[in-house]
N, C-alpha and C positions, 0 to 999 in steps of 0.2 A: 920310260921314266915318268908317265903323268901317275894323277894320284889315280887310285883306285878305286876307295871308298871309303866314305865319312863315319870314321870308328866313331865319334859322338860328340855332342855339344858341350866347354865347360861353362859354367855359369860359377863368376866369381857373386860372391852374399856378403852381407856384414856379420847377418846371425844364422849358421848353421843350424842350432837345433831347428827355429821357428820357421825359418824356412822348408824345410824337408817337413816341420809341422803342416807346412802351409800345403805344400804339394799332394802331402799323404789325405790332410782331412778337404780339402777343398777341391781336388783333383781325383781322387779315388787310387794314388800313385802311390809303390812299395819302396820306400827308401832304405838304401843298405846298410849295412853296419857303416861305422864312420870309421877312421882312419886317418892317423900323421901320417905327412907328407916333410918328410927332414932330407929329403934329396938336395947337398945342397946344385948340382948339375941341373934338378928342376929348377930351383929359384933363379939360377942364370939363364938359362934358356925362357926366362920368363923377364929374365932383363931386372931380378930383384936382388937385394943384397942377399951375402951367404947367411945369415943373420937370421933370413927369414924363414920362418914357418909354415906350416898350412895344415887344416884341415880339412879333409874330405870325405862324400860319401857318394853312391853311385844309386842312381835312380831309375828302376825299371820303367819303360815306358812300352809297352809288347816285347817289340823285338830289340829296340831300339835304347842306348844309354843316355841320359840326362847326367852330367856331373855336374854337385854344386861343390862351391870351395872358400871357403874363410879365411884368408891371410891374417898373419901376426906379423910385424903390424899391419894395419890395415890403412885402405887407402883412401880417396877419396867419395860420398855418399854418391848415390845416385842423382844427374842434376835435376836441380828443381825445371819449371815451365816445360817441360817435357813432349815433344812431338811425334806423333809418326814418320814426318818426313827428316827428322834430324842424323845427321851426316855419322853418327855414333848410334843409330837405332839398328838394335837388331831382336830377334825375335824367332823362337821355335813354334811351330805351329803344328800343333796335335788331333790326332785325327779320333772323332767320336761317331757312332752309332745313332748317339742321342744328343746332337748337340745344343738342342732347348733345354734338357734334363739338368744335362753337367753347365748352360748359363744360369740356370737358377742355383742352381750349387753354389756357382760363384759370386750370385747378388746376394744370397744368402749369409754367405762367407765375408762379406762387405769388402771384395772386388774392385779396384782401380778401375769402371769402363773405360773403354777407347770406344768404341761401337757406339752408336746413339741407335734407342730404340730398340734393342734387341739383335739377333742373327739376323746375316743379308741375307738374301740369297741373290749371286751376283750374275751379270746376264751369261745368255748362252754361249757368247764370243770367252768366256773366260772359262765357260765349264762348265756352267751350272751351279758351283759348288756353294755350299752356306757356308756363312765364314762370319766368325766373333772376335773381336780382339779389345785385352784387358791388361792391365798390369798385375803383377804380384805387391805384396805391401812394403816390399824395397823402390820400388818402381820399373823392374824390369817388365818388356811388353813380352804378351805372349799371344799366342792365336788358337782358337778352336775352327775346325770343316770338318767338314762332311760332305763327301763325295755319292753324287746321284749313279745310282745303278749304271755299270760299265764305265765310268769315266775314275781316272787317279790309276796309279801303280798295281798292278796286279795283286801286290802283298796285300791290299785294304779288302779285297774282292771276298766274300763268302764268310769274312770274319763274324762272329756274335759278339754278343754283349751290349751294354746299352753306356759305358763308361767310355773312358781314351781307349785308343785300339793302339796307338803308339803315336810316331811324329814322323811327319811327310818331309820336312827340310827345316833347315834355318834360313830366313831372308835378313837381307841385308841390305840396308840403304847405300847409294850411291851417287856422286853427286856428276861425277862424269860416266855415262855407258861405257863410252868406245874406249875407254880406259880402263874400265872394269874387264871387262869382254877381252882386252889385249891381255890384261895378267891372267885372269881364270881359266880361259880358253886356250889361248897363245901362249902361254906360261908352262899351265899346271897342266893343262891335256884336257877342263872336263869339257864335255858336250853339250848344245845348245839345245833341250830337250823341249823347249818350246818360248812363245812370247808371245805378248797381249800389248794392246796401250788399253788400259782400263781408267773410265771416267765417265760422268756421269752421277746423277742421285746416289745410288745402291755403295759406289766407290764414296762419296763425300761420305756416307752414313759410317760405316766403315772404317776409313781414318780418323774420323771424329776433326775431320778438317771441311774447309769450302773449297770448291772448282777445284777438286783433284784430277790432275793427267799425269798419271803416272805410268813409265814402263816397265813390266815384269819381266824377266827373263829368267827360266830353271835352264840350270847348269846340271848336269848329270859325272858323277864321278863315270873313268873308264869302263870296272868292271861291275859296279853294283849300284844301280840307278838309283835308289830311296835306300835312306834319305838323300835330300842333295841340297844346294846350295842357291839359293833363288836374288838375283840380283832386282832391288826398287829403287827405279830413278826416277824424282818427282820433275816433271816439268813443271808442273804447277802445282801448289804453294812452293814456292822453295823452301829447302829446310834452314836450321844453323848448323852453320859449320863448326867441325873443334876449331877451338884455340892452341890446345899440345893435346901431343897423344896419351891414351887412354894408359896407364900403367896395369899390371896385371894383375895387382889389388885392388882395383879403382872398382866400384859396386857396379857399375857402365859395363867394364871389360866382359867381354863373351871373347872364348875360345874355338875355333873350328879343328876339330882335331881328325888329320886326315891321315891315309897310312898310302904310300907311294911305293912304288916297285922298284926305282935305285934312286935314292936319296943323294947319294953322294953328285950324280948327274943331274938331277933337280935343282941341286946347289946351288951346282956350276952355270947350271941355265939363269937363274934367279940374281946370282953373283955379275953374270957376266949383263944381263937386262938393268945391273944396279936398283935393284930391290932395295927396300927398305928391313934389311935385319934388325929384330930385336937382339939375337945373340949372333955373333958375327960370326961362329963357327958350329960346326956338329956335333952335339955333346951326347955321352950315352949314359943315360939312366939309369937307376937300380936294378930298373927289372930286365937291364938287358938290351932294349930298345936303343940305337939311334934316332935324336931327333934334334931337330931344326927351328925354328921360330922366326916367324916372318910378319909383316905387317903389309893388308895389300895398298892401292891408291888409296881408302877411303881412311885408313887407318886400323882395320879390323884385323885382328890377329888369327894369324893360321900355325898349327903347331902340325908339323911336317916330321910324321917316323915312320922306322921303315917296318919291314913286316916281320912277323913274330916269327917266320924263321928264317930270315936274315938279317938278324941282330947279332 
C-alpha cells in the first residue's frame, strides 16, 4: 500500500498567465496549454466549496511535471515577512547544468533572493552540491543545484544542456522530525534515502538566515526514487508556526501529488493513525482516478490517487 511515486508538484498562484510568464521567460521552462478544472469532486477533495473553479496548466520540467493553478475565488496572498525556516515553507528544487548562468537569469529577471552572495557550494558532508534559493514574484521559494560529477540520482547523470535539466524533490519544512518520519515513513511507506545536520557559513548564506542547524532528510517514494520528498527541520532559527491551516487556494498552499498502489488500504492506515483529512472520504475524479487528500503533521497537503489502471 505505500506511495510509489511523486506524480508531481501543484503549485497554487494568484495570476496564472504571469506566472507560467514567469517560469517560461526567467526559467527557460515550457508551460502547457491552460485548462478548467470544474470537477466539482476536485474542489471537495481540496476541502473547497462546489462553487469553486480553477485554472490550470502543466509545466514541463525534463522529465518531471510542475502544476500551477488559480482558484476562483481565490484565497489568501502569499504571507508577507517570509522565512526559509517557516512551518508552511515549501519549495521545488531544480536541477541545472549551469547554475551561475540560469542565477543571472534570475537577477536579471528581478528575482526574490533567499541566497546572499550568490550559489553556495555546500560542504562535502552534504554532497558537494551548489545550491541557490529565490522566490518567484508571488512569493513562493524555489531552489536551483547542481550536482558534482557522480553524486544525485542517476537520472541527472550524462544529461546536456546548460538550462533546468528538471527537479530533484520538493522539501518541506517541519517543525517535529520524529513526527514527520512517523507519517511519511511509518505511514506512507517512503524510504530514508539519506540525512545530513547541515550548518555552518555555506548553510546561513543559503537560508538567507544566522546560525542555521538544520536537519535534512530525503524520503524516497517505494518504486521510483526522483523526485522525492526531502524533510527540513530547523533546530535553529526556529521558524513560525501556522496559526490555521493553509486552504487549497491560499497562494502558500503546495500540493504533493502522489499515486499509491491500494489507496483504499492507505486510507485505512491513515483513518485508523487519525490523520488529518482534508476530504474525509475517497472521491473519484473526472478522469477516472481515485483520490484522497490528506494534510501531514506540519500541515502540508498530500493528494493520494491510485494508479491509472486501477481507477
Amino acid at each position: 500500500m505505500p506511495v510509489t511515486r511523486l506524480l508531481k508538484v501543484s503549485l497554487t498562484v494568484e495570476n496564472l498567465p504571469q506566472a507560467a510568464a514567469y517560469f517560461r521567460d526567467s526559467l527557460g521552462l515550457d508551460p502547457g496549454l491552460e485548462r478548467t478544472l470544474d470537477d466539482p469532486a476536485h474542489s471537495g477533495l481540496l476541502g473547497l466549496g462546489p462553487e469553486t473553479t480553477a485554472r490550470a496548466l502543466d509545466i514541463r520540467v525534463g522529465a518531471q511535471t510542475l502544476e500551477i493553478v488559480a482558484f476562483d475565488p481565490p484565497g489568501a496572498p502569499y504571507p508577507a515577512g517570509r522565512a526559509a525556516n517557516d512551518q508552511w515553507f515549501q519549495h521545488v528544487a531544480f536541477v541545472c547544468r549551469s547554475i551561475e548562468a540560469t542565477a543571472r537569469l534570475l537577477r536579471s529577471g528581478g528575482a526574490n533572493i533567499i541566497t546572499r552572495g550568490g550559489p553556495v557550494l555546500l560542504p562535502p558532508n552534504t554532497g558537494s552540491v551548489t545550491a541557490f534559493k529565490f522566490r518567484d514574484p508571488e512569493g513562493h521559494p524555489l531552489e536551483l543545484i547542481k550536482f558534482p560529477d557522480g553524486v544525485g540520482a542517476p537520472i541527472w547523470r550524462g544529461q546536456t544542456g546548460s538550462g533546468v535539466l528538471g527537479y530533484d524533490h520538493t522539501a518541506i519544512s517541519t517543525l517535529d522530525l520524529n513526527r514527520s518520519l512517523a507519517f511519511y515513513a511509518g505511514l506512507l511507506g517512503l524510504r530514508v534515502g539519506g540525512r545530513t545536520l547541515n550548518r555552518g557559513e555555506t548553510q546561513d548564506r543559503l537560508d538567507g538566515l544566522d546560525d542555521v542547524e538544520v536537519d535534512v532528510v530525503a524520503l524516497e517514494p517505494a518504486s521510483v526514487a526522483t523526485p522525492h520528498v526531502e524533510l527540513l527541520h530547523y533546530r535553529a532559527p526556529r521558524g513560525r508556526a501556522l496559526t490555521a491551516p493553509l486552504r487549497a487556494n491560499d497562494a502558500a498552499s503546495v500540493r504533493q501529488v502522489h499515486e499509491v498502489d491500494d489507496l483504499d488500504a492507505l486510507f485505512a492506515r491513515l483513518s485508523e493513525a487519525q490523520a488529518s483529512f482534508v476530504c474525509e472520504r475517497v472521491l473519484t475524479l473526472a478522469d477516472g482516478r481515485r483520490a484522497a487528500c490528506v494534510r501531514d503533521p506540519d500541515g502540508h497537503t498530500l493528494m493520494l490517487v491510485s494508479r491509472a489502471d486501477a481507477a
